[in-house]
N, C-alpha and C positions, 0 to 999 in steps of 0.2 A: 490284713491291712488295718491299719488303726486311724482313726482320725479325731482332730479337735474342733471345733470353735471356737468364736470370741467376737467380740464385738467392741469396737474404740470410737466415738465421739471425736470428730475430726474438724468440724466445722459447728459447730452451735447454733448459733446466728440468732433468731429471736429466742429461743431455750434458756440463753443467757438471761434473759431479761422475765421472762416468762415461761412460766410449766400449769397448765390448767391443773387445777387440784391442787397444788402446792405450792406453799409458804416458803419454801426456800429453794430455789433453781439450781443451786451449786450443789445443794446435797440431791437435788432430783435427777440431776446431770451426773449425778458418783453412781448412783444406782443404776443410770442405764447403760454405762460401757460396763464389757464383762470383757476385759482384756487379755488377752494373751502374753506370753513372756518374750522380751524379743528372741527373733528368731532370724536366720538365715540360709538361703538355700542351700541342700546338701550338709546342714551340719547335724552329726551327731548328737543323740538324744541319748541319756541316760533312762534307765526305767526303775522307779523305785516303787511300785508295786503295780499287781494286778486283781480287778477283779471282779468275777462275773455278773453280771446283771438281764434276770430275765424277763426279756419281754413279750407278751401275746397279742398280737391281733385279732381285733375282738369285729367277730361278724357284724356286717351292715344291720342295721336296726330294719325290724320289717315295717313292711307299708301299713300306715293309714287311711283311712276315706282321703284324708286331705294331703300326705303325702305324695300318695295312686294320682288326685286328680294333679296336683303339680307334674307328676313324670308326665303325665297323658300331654299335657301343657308342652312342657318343654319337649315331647316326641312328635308334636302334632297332631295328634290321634285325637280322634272326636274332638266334640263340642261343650261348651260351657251348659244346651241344652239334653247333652247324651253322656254327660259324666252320670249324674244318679243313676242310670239306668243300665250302665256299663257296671257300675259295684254291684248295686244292684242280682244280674244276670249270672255272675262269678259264682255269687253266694249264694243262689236259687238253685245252681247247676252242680253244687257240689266241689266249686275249685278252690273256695276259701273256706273258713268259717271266722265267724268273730269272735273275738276273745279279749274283751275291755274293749281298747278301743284299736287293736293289732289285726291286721288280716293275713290270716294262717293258711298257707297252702296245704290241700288235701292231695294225699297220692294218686287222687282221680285227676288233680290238675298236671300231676306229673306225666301221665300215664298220654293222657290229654294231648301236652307239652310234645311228649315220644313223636306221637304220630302226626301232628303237626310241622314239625320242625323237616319230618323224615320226608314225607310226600306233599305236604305243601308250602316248601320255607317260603317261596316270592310270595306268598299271603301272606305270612303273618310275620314278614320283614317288617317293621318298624317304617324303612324309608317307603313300601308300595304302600302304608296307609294313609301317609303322609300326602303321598302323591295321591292318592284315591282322593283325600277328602278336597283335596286341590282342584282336580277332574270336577265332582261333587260343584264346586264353586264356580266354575266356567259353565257347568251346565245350567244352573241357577241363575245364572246372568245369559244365558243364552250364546254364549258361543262356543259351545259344542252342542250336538246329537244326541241326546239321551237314550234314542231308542237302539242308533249304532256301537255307542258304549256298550249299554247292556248286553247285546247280542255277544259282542267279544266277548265282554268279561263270563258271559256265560257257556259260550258255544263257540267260542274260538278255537286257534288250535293249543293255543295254551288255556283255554278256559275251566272252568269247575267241571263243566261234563266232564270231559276228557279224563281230566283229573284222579276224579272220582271213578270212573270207569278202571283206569290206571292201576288206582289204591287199592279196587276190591281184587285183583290178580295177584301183587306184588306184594300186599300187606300181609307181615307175621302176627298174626293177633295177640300170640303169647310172648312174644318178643316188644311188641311195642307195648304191652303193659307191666313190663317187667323193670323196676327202678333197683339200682346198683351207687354200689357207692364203696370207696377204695375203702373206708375207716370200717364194714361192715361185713368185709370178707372174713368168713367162705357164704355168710348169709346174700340173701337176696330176697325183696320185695314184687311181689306181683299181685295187680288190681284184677279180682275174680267177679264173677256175678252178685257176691255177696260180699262183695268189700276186700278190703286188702288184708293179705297173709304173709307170713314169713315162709321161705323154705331156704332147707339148708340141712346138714348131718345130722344125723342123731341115730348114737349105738348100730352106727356103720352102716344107715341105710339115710335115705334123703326122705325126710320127714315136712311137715306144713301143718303151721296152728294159725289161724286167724289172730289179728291185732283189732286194738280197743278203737273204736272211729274216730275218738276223739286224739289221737297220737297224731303229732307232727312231726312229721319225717325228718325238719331238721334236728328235733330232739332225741331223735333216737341215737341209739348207742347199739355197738358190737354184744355185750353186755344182756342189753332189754331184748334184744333178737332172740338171743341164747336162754333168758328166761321165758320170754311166752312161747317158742317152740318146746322147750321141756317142758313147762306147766302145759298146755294144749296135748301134750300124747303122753301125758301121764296117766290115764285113763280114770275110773271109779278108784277112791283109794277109802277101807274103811280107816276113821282115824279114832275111832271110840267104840264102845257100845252101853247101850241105855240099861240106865241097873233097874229100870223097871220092867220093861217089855224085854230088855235080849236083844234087841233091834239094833243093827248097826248103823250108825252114824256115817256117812257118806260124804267125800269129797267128791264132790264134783266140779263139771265147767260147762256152761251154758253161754248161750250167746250175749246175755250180759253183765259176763263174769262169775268168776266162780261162787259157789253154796255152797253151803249143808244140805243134807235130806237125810230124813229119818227113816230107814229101811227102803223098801223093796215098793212097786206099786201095790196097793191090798187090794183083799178079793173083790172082783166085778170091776177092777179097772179103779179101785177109788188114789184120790191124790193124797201122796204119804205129802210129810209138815217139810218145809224149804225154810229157808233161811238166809239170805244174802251174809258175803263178809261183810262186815263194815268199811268201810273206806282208807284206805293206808293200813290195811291187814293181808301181806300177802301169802299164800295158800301153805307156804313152807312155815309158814311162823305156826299153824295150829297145831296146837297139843290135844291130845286127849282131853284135858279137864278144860280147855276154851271150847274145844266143838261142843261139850255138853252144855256149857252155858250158854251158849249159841242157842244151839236148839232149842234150850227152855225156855225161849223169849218168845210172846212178853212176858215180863216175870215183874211184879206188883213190889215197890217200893216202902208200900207205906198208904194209913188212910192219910186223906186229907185234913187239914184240921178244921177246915170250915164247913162241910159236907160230909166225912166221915167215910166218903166213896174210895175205893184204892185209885192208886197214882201208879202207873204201870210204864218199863222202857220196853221198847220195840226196836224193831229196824222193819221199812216197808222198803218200797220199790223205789221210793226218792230218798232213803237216807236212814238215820235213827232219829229216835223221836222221845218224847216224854207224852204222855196222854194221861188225862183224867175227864171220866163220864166221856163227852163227844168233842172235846176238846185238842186237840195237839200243838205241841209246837217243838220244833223242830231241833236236835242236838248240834250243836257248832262244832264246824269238823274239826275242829284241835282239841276236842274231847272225845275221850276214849267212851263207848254206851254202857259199858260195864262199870267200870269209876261212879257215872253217875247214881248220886243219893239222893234220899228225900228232901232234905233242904234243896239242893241245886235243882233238883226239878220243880219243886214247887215255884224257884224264883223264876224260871224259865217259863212257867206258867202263868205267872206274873204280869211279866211284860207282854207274853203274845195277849192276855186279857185287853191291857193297855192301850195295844195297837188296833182293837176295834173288835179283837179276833174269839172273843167269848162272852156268855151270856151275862150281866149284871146280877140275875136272878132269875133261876127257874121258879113258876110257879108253879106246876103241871100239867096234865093233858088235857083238851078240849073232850070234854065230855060227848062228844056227838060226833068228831071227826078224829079224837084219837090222837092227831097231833101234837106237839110240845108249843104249851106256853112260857116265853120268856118275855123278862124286860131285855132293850140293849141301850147301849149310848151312839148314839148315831154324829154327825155331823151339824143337824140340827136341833140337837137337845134327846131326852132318851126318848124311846119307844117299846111300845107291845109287839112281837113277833107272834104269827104263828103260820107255818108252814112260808108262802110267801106274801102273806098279807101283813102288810105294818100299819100300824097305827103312832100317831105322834101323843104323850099324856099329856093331858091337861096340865098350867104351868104351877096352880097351886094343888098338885100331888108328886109328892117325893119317890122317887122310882122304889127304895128301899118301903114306900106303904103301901106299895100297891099287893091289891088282893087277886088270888086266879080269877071271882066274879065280877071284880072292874076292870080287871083288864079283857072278859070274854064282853063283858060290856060295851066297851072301847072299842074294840074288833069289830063287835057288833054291828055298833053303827058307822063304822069304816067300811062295812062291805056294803050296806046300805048305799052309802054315798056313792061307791064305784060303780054300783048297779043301776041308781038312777042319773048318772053321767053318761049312761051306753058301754063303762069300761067292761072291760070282763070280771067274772067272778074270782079273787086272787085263790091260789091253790088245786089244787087234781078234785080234791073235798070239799066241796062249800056246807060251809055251817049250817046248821039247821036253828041256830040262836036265834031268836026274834030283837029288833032294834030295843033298847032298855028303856025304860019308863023313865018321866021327869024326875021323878028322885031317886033314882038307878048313877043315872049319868046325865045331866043337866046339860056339862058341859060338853061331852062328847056329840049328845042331839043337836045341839047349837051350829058346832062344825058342821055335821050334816047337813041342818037346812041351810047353810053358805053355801055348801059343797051344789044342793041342786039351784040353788038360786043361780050360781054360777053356772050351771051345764043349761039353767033355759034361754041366758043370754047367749051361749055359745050356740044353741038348735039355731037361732037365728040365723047365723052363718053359716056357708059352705061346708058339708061335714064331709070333713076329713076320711081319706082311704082307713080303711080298717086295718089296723096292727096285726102284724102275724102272732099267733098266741106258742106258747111254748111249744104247744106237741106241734105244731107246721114247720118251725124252724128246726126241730129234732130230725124233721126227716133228713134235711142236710147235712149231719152232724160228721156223717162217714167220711163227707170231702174236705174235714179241718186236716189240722193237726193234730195228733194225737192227745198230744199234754193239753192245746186248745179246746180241745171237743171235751176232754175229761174235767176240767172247768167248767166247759159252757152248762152241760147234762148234770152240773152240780146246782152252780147258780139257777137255771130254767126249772128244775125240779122235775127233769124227766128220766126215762130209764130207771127206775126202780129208786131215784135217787130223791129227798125231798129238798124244796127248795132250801136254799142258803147263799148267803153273803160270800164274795168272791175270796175273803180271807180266811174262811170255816173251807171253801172247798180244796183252799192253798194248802192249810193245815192237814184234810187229809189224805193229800197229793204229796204232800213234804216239800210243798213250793213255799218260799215266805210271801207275804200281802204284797209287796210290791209286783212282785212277778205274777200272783195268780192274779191282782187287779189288769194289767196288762196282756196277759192269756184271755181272761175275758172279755175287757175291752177288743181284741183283734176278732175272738170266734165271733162275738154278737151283730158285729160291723159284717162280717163273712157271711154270718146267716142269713142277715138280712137282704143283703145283695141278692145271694141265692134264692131268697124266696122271694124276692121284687124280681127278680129273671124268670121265676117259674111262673108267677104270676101273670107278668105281662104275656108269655108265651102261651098260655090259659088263654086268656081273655082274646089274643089275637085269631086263636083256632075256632 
């Protein structure tokens, strides 16, 4: 069946006279009929050509925070006070993840979905929540029964017991985490103890590789099925060997993704050298002569030219990197790590300086605690660093004149001051440097006596609970987040780790400054809770 359109201006009326936006009505009125030719019922049409045109139906756009709460809206579902906490819930439980500002269904939410819909659709009907929160609002105003409600909805004969009793009889466990989809046969998806896997054929038996967590099931393809099931039962494959040792070169696949490794485990159980791929390198593309370059990393680019130290690329656990001396910064993923040269890393070194994320000038170690002395440029103008004690310089010395003995001087009477304020001594090490004489550091003494002048106004007042010090809030550290805690035990300066600045600990996390400031902004607030919980619980026993 063929069909047309068109469109004719039959009546005008004020259009005539008037068209918003435009200076001429008669040509604004030509532009909006799209007319057809006459025509009349039953008559014959000639066809002087034809010809295809394709068109796709492009999937609904997925939800947003603010998308999600409009449906919630328009479905009835909760409240203007139980939207945050509903996104919220999703995302804590594994049924979304965010990605910009998109919430991506995980195959746990699918899996989720299965047994939901299977054994309790009247719950999670849209119309019974609707009515629930309606119920919800008569008992709020007092006319209905709260306690008779509840009892149903729990212990009825339709109720959850029941239900749930029901589920644990009739429920296929392996069936209800098992997601299917017509474009992805003969594969098939199913949610395990350890995350979701593909299974499906392979070399005439039915095979299973685990999938990446971060995979969205609407992106998947027939295609990605059929690659991670091959790559996951392809087993150790050597793809080189080293022309110094003999040692083969190893493909592997680990659970976060595949590596290198260099031989076999060595005697006594020691750990032979790994190597992550890079990013957008998949296992089929390595040769020979890449896994060896692989493996050599990190492999020294070049000295500096300000320093004379090498300038070295890597790839760690968060990425590839350029590094010099204690420095990183991070290689941008549309760059290949091998490509990278000495000019492109130094300018990459550059900018993370820039961004707060390296030292202005090292001057050397404290002679007494062993530590690194650096200048930095801070927010308030530069400072002396050493381990986590900072000092601000005085404003007529140039960061570029300072010497290691006025800046251990500076320190100096920087700890001084925190010591006679009640704070703690900064660092694992307290300096064994005595405060500097008048003509040492003039100006740094001066700070100090403000500093106590200050702490005996404040004795006057109510003093303040005492601050958790870094190793109290370490004991919590197990209940972060991983990437969290691995920031926080950078910044606090414990676990073997010394202290540093949340963008030094990003750097060699392979996080950038935004993100590790964020990580550690979230663990510090975590901790602190934590040990204001454990505290109170202290004090109450």
């Amino acid at each position: 069946a063929f069909r047309a359109t068109g469109r004719t201006v039959l009546f005008p009326g004020f259009f005539r006279a008037y068209v918003e936006g435009s200076d001429d009505p008669e040509a604004a009125l030509d532009d909006r009929d799209q007319p057809l030719p006459p025509l009349s019922k039953g008559e014959a049409l000639d066809c002087r050509g034809v010809s295809a045109a394709g068109h796709e139906t492009k999937p609904p756009a997925r939800y947003t925070d603010a998308s999600l709460v409009k449906l919630l809206e328009a479905e009835g579902i909760g409240r203007p006070s139980t939207y945050a906490s509903i996104i919220e819930t999703i995302q804590a439980r594994g049924y979304v993840r965010k990605v910009g500002q998109q919430l991506v269904p995980t195959f746990t939410a699918f899996a989720t979905n299965n047994l939901l819909e299977r054994q309790f659709e009247r719950l999670v009907d849209t119309e019974f929540t609707a009515r629930m929160e309606s119920v919800l609002d008569d008992i709020a105003a007092g006319e209905r029964n709260a306690a008779r409600y509840l009892h149903d909805f729990y212990l009825g004969d339709e109720g959850i017991v029941k239900r749930v009793d029901d589920a644990l009889e009739a429920v296929d466990a392996r069936e209800i985490s098992t997601i299917r989809n017509p474009r992805w046969e003969p594969y098939l998806v199913r949610v395990g103890r350890y995350g979701p896997y593909v299974e499906g054929p392979l070399d005439g038996d039915t095979k299973t590789a685990s999938l990446p967590d971060d995979v969205a099931p609407g992106d998947l393809t027939k295609a990605d099925l059929e690659r991670y099931l091959t790559e996951g039962n392809m087993g150790d494959v050597a793809v080189a060997e080293d022309p110094d040792t003999g040692a083969p070169v190893l493909l592997k696949r680990g659970p976060f993704g595949p590596y290198l490794q260099l031989g076999e485990a060595g005697e006594g159980g020691g750990k032979p050298k790994r190597v992550s791929l890079p990013p957008g390198l998949s296992p089929h593309d390595v040769t020979a002569e890449l896994a060896l370059e692989l493996i050599a990393l990190p492999k020294p680019l070049g000295a500096h030219p300000e320093t004379g130290a090498p300038v070295e690329v890597g790839i760690g656990r968060y990425g590839p990197y350029v590094k010099h001396q204690r420095v990183y910064a991070s290689i941008p993923k549309d760059e290949f790590l091998l490509e990278v040269e000495l000019p492109r890393a130094l300018e990459l070194l550059a900018k993370k300086a820039q961004r707060g994320g390296a030292a202005l000038k090292e001057l050397g170690e404290d002679p007494d605690t062993g530590e690194p002395v650096e200048v930095r440029s801070g927010r308030y103008g530069p400072y002396v660093k050493r381990g986590s004690l900072n000092a601000s310089l005085p404003r007529d010395l140039a960061p570029e004149d300072v010497s290691l003995e006025q800046a251990l001087d500076i320190l100096a009477a920087r700890e001084a001051a925190v010591a006679a304020s009640g704070g703690r001594k900064a660092g694992a090490k307290a300096s064994k440097r005595k405060a500097p004489s008048k003509k040492a550091g003039a100006k740094a003494s001066k700070g100090a006596k403000g500093t106590q002048k200050g702490a005996k106004s404040a004795s006057r007042a109510a003093a303040p609970k005492r601050k958790a010090t870094p190793e109290e809030l370490a004991r919590f550290l197990d209940q972060l987040d991983p990437t969290d805690a691995a920031v926080a035990e950078r910044t606090l300066g414990v676990r073997g780790h010394a202290a540093m600045s949340p963008a030094e600990a990003g750097a060699e996390l392979g996080l950038d400054a935004e993100q590790a400031q964020a990580a550690n902004k979230r663990a510090l607030f975590k901790l602190r809770m934590l040990f204001g919980k454990a505290r109170k619980a202290e004090e109450a026993a």
